[in-house]
N, C-alpha and C positions, 0 to 999 in steps of 0.2 A: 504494500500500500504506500503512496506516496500522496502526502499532504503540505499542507501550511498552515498556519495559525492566522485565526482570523485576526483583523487589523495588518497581516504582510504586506499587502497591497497598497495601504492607506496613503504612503506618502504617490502613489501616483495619480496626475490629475486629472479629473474627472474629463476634459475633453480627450483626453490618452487611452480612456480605457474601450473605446469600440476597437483600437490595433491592439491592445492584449488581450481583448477576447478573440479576437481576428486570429493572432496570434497561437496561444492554446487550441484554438478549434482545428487548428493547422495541426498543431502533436498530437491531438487527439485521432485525427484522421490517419495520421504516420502510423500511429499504436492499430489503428483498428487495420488498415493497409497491411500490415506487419501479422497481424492473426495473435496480437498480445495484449488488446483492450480487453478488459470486463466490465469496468462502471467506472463513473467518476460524477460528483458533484459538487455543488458548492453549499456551504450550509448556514441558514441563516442565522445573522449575526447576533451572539448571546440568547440567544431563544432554545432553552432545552425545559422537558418535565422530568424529572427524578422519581419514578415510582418505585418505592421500596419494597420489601420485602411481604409487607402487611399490606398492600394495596395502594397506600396513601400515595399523591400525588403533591405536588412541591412544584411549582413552574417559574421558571427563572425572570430576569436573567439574574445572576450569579456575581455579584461584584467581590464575592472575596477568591473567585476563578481567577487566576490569575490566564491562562492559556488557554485555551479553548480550538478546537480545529475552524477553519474556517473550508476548506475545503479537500476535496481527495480526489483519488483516480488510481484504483485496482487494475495492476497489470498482470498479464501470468505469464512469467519466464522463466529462464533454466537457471540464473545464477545473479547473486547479489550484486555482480557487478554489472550485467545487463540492466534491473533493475535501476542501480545509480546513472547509467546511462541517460533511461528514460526520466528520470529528477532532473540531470540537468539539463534535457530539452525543455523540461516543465519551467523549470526556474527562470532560463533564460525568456520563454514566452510569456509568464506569469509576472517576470522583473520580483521576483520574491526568492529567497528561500525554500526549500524543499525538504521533508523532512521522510525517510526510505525506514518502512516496518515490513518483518516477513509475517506475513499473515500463515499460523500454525495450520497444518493438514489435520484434520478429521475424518478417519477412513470409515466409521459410522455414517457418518450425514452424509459422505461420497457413495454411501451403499444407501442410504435410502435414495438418494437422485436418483441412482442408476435405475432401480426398482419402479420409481414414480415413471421417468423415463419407457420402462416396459411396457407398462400398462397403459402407456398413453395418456 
């Protein structure tokens, strides 16, 4: 998974940001070109609900959060350094920072797709 933290962006200026979305829609098409896209979003800014354990619901925003993602983009490749590759197309299109997490395998949840997959 590659992300940013929301606020990365901020210092660029609002007439700048239709060529850095221009831009990322660009890597994103590369990624999906490529057969290494899966998702990617952006997420909006300090707005999350914490539902716990007990149900309860708590909706933010969070001012004692110090970081928070602002946005991401799930790639699937063979190796951590392909991975950083695609950050720093991201970064550079994004004008931000990138931040590169291996998102852990679950061969359970890969066996129930497969199965949902069978049966159509």
């Amino acid at each position: 998974m590659i992300s940013f933290n929301d606020g990365a962006m901020d210092h660029i200026p609002a007439e700048e940001m239709a060529d850095v979305g221009k831009a990322s829609h660009a890597v994103v098409q590369e990624a999906v070109n490529a057969g290494v896209w899966v998702y990617g979003a952006g997420l909006e800014r300090q707005r999350a609900s914490i539902v716990a354990t007990d149900g309860m619901v708590t909706d933010g925003p969070y001012p004692e959060t110090k970081e928070v993602v602002g946005g991401f983009s799930v790639v699937e490749v063979a190796t951590r350094e392909e991975a950083l590759e695609w950050a720093a197309k991201m970064a550079v299109a994004c004008r931000c920072a990138q931040e590169v997490r291996e998102l852990l395998p679950d061969p359970e949840t890969d066996e129930m797709l497969r199965q949902a997959d069978r049966r159509g």
